[in-house]
N, C-alpha and C positions, 0 to 999 in steps of 0.2 A: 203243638201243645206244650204248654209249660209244668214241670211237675217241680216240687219241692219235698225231700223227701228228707225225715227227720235222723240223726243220726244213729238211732235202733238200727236201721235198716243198712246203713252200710255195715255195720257189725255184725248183720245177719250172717253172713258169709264164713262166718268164724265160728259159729255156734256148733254144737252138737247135731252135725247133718245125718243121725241115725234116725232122727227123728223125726216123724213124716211131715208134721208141717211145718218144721225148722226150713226141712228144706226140700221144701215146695216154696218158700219165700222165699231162700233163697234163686231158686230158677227162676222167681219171678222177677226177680233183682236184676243178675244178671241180664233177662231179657231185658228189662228197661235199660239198662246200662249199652246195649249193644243199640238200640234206637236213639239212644242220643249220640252213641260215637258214630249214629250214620245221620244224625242230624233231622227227624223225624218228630224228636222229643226235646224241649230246650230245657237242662238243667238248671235251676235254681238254687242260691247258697246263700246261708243270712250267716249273720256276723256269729249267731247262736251254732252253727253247724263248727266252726273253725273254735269256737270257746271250747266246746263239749270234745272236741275230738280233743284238742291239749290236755284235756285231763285226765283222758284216757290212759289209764295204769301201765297200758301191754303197748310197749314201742313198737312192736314189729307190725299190731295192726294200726297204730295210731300214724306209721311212719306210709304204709298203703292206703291208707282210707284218706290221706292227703293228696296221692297221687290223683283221686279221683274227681277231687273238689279243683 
């Protein structure tokens, strides 16, 4: 399966996880994340994902959410 997934959702992981469905999206995240690094799920990345993350204000998530593209 292919998914594409817009850049909200790798920031998800950054957010305020007090919050219940902050993060329950992020668990859902990470699972998708672990099924493509077993090759089950094939990631998708448009030129839009790599724009939106450079503009991204906070290096330290802009500098990991590259790691993952």
């Amino acid at each position: 399966m292919k998914l594409y997934l817009d850049t909200c959702v790798y920031n998800r992981p950054f957010d305020d996880q007090t919050q219940e469905r902050i993060s329950l999206e992020t668990q859902a995240f990470l699972i998708i994340l672990e099924k493509i690094e077993k090759k089950i799920y094939t990631l998708l990345i448009s030129e839009v994902n790599f724009f939106e993350n450079e503009r991204n204000k906070r290096f330290e998530r802009k500098i990991k959410i590259k790691t993952i593209f």
